[in-house]
C-alpha positions as CSV (number, residue, x, y, z in Angstrom):
1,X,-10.6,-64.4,-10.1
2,X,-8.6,-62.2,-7.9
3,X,-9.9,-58.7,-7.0
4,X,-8.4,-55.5,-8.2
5,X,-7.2,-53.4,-6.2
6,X,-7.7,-49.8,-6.9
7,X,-5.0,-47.5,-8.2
8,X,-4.7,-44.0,-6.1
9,X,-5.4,-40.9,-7.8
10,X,-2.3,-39.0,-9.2
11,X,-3.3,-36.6,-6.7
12,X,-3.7,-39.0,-3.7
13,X,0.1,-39.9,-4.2
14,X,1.5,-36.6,-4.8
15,X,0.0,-35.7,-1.5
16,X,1.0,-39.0,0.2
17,X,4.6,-38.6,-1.2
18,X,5.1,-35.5,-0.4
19,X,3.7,-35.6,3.4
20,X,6.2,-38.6,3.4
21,X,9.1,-36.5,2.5
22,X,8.1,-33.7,4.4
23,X,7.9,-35.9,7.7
24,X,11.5,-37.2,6.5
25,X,12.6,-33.7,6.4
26,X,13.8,-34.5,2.6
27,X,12.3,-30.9,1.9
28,X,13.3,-30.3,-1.3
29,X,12.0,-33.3,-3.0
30,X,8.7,-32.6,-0.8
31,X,8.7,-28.9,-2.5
32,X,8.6,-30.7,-5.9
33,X,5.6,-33.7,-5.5
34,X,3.7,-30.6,-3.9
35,X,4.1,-28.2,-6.9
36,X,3.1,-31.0,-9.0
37,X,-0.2,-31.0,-6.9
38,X,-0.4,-27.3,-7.2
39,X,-0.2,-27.5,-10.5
40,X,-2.9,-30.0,-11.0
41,X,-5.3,-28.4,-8.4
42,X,-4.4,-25.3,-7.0
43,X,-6.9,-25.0,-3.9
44,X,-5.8,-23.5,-0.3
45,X,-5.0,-26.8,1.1
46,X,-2.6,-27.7,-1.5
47,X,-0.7,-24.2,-1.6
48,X,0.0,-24.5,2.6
49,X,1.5,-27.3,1.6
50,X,4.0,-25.9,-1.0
51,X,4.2,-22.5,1.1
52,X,5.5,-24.7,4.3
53,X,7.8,-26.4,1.9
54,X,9.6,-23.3,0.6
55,X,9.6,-22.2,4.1
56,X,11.4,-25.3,5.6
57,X,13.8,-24.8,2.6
58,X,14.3,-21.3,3.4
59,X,12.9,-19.6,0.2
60,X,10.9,-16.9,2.0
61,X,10.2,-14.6,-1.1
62,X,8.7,-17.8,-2.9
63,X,6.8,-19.0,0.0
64,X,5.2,-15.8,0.4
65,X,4.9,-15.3,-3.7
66,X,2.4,-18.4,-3.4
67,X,1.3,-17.4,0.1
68,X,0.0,-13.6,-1.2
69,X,-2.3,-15.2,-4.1
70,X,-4.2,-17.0,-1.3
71,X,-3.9,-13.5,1.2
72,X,-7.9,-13.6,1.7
73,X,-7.5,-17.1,3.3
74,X,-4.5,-17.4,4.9
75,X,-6.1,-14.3,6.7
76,X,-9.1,-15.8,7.9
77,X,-8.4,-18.1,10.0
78,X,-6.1,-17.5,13.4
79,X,-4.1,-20.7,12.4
80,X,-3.7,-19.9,8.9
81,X,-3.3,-15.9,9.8
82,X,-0.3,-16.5,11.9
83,X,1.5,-18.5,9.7
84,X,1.0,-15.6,7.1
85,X,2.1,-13.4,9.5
86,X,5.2,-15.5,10.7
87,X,6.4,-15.6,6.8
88,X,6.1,-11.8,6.7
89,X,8.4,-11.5,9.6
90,X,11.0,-14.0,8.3
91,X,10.8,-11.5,5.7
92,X,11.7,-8.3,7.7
93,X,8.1,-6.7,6.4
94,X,7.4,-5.6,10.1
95,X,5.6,-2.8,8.5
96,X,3.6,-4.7,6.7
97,X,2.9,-6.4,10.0
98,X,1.9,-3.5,12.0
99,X,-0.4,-2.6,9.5
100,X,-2.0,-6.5,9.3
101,X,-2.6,-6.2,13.2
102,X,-4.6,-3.0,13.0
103,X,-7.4,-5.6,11.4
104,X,-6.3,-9.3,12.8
105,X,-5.3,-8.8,16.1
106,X,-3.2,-11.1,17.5
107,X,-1.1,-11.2,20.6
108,X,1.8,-14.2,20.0
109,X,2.6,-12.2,16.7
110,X,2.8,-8.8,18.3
111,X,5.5,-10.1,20.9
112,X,7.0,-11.9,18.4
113,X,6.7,-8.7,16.5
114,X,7.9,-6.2,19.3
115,X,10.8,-9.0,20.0
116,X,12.2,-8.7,16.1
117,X,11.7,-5.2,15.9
118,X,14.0,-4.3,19.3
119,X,17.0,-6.8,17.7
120,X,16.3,-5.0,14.5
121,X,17.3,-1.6,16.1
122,X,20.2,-3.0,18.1
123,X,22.0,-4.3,15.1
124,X,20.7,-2.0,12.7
125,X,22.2,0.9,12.6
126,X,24.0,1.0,9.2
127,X,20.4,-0.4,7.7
128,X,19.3,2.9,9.5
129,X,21.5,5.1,7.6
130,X,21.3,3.5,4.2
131,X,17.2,3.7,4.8
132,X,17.9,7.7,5.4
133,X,20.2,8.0,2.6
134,X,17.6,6.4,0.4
135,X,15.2,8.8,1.6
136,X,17.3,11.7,0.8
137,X,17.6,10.9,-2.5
138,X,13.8,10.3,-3.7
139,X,13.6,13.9,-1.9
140,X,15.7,15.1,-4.3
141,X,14.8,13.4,-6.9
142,X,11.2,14.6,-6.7
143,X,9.5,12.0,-8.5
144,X,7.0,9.1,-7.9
145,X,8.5,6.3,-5.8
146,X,7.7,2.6,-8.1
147,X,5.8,0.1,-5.6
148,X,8.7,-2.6,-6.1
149,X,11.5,0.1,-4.4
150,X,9.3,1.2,-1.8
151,X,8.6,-2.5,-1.2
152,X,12.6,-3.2,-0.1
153,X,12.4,0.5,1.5
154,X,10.4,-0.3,3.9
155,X,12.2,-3.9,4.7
156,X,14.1,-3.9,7.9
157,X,12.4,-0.9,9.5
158,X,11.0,-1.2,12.8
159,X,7.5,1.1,13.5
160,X,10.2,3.3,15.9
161,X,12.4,4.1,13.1
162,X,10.1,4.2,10.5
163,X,8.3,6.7,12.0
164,X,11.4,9.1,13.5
165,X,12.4,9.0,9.5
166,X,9.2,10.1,8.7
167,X,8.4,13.2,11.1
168,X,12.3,14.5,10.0
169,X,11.3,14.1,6.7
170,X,7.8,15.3,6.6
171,X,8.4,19.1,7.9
172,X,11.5,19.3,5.1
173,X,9.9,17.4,2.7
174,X,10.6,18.8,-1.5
175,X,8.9,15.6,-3.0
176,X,5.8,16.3,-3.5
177,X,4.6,12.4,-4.1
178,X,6.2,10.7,-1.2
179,X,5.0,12.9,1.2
180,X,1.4,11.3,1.3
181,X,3.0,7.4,1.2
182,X,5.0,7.9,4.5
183,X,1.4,9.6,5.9
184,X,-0.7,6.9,4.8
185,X,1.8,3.9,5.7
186,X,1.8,5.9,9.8
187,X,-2.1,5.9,9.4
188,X,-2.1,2.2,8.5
189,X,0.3,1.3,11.0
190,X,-1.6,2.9,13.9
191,X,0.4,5.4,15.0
192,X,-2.0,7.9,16.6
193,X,0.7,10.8,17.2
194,X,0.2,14.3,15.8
195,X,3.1,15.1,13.4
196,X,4.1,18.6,11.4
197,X,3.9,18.2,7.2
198,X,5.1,20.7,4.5
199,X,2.0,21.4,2.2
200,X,2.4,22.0,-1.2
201,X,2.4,25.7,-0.8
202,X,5.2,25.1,1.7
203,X,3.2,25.8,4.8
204,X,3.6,24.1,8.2
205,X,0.5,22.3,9.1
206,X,0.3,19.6,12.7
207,X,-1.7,16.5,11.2
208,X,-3.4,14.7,14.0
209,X,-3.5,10.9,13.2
210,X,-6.0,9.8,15.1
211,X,-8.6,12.3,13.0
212,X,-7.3,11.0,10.1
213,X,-8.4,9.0,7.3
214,X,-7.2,7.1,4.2
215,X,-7.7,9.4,0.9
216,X,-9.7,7.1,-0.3
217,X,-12.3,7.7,2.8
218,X,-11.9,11.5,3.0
219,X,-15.1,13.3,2.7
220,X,-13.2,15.7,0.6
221,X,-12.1,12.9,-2.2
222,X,-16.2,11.3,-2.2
223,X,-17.5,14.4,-2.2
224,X,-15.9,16.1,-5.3
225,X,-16.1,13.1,-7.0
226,X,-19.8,12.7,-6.4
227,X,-20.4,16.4,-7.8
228,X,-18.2,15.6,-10.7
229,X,-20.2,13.0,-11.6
230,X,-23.5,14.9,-11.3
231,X,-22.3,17.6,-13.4
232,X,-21.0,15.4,-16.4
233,X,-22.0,11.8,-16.4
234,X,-25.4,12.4,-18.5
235,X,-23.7,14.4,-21.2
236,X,-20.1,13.0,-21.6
237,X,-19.1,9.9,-19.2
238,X,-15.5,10.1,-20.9
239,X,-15.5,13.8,-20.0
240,X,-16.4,12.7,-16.3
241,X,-13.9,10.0,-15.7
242,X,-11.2,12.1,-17.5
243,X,-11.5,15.5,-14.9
244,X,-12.5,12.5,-12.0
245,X,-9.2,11.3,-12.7
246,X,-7.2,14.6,-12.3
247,X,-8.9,15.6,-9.4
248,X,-8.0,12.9,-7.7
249,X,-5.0,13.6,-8.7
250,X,-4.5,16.2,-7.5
251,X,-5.9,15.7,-4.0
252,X,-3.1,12.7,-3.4
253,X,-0.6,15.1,-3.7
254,X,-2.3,17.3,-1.3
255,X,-2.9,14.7,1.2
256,X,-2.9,15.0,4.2
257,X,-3.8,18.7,4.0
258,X,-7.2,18.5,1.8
259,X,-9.2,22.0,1.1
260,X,-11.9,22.3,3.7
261,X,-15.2,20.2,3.1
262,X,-17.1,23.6,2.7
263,X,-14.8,24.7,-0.7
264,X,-14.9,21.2,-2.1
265,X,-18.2,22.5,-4.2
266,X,-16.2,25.1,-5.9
267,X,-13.2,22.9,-6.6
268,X,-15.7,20.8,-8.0
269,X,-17.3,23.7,-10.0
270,X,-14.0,25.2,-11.2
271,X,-13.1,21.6,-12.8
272,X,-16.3,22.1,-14.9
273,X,-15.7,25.5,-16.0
274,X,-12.0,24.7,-16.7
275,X,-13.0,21.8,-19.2
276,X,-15.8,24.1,-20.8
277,X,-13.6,27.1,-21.3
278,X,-10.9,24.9,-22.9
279,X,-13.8,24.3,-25.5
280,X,-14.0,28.1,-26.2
281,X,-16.7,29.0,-23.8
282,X,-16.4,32.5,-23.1
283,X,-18.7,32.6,-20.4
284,X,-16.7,29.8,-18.4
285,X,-13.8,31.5,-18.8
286,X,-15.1,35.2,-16.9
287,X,-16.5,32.6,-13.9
288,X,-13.1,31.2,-13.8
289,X,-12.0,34.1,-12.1
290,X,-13.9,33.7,-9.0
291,X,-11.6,30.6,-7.8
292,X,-8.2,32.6,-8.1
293,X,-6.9,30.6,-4.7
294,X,-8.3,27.3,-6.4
295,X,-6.5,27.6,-9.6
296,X,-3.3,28.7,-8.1
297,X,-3.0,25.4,-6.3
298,X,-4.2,23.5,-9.3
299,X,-1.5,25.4,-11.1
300,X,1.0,24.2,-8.6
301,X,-0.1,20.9,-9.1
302,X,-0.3,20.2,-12.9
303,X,3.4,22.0,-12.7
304,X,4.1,19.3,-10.3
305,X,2.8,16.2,-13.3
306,X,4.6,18.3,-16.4
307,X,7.7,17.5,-14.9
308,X,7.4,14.0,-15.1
309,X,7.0,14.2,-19.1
């Protein structure tokens, strides 16, 4: 009696057929035995696979919509990282490149980097001009920027440009919530300069970036929300995360110019007298009018969020 020979695994054929093709250079019908073994097991191994697939096809946005679910681990390794890295910059998101590098250094991207980014400027001027024209308009418009637009904004822009755009915007600025995105995407991109910013109350103020931090790391932001916590957690966590959530708020549209750490316990306490005096506490109400300089910011600010509705 003969012996059987065993049958490979559905998976073991998909991969062998698609390396096949791939070697072939028959992309295409590589792309589809490979999303037939994503689909069956989706691990890190099998998604280079299909990302290097879409890539060789020239189907950057999918490539990198597989590539970003697996960011983590394409970023962990130096082979794996500059691949990621290389798809990013076939995407024009030098940016988002700049900002990678500040924690995965790595000198082959940054020339390549450097290389795309001079090209960029010498052939884009008119992308230049629709970029400022863009910028002009979410001035005036005065509203929230939605992540998807200032996705594509920021497409196409070397770190040069980006940040001449942002110090002539920043000392005119009238929106109030994009302001704080152009700060923190200079502050991510490691740009170390000082640079002039309109506050809220329309004041010029020199922002030193290399003293900087995100919002999220400011002493001011952990601080007040610590002593919010303290004062309502206990009695009313809803009431706690509700006033948490304003105050912070309100300090990303004051960012980068954030009250001194030595006020933040009386922003802190004029949050809690605000929310008991809007319960009919009398007594609140009196102590209110300690924090006159406090509440006329705040004022400024919840103005600022009415419009939106």
């Amino acid at each position: 009696m003969s012996e059987l020979i065993p049958f490979p695994e559905k998976e073991e054929q998909l991969l062998a057929s698609g390396t096949r093709k791939l070697l072939a250079h028959d992309y295409l019908a590589a792309k589809k035995d490979f999303e037939k073994l994503y689909e069956q097991t989706n691990t890190f191994d099998h998604v280079q696979l299909l990302v290097e697939s879409y890539r060789l096809l020239g189907d950057i946005e999918r490539a990198l919509y597989y590539a970003e679910e697996y960011q983590a681990e394409y970023l962990g390794q130096e082979q794996t990282l500059e691949k990621y890295l290389h798809l990013l910059l076939l995407d024009e998101q030098y940016l988002t490149v700049h900002r990678l590098l500040q924690q995965y250094p790595n000198e082959k991207v940054q020339r390549d980097l450097l290389l795309l980014e001079s090209t960029q400027d010498l052939i884009g001027e008119q992308t230049y001009l629709v970029k400022e024209s863009q910028l002009q308009l979410w001035d005036q418009q005065r509203l929230p920027i939605l992540g998807n637009q200032w996705h594509q904004w920021l497409k196409r822009l070397s770190l040069t440009r980006f940040v001449s755009l942002a110090r002539a915007y920043l000392v005119r600025s009238q929106n109030p919530f994009l302001s704080p995105k152009l700060v923190e995407m200079l502050l991510s991109c490691g740009v170390k300069e000082t640079i002039f910013v309109k506050t809220i109350a329309n004041q010029e103020v020199d922002i030193d970036l290399s003293k900087l931090q995100p919002l999220a790391q400011t002493p001011q932001l952990q601080l007040l929300l610590k002593l919010i916590a303290e004062k309502w957690e206990n009695d009313d966590p809803q009431m706690a995360e509700a006033i948490a959530l304003e105050a912070q708020a309100h300090l990303a549209l004051l960012y980068p110019v954030l009250p001194e750490i030595t006020a933040i316990p009386d922003w802190a306490q004029s949050y809690h007298l605000e929310y008991r005096a809007m319960f009919g506490d009398e007594q609140a109400t009196i102590q209110l009018e300690k924090y006159p300089e406090i509440h006329e910011i705040k004022q400024i600010l919840r103005e600022i969020y009415q419009e939106l509705f």
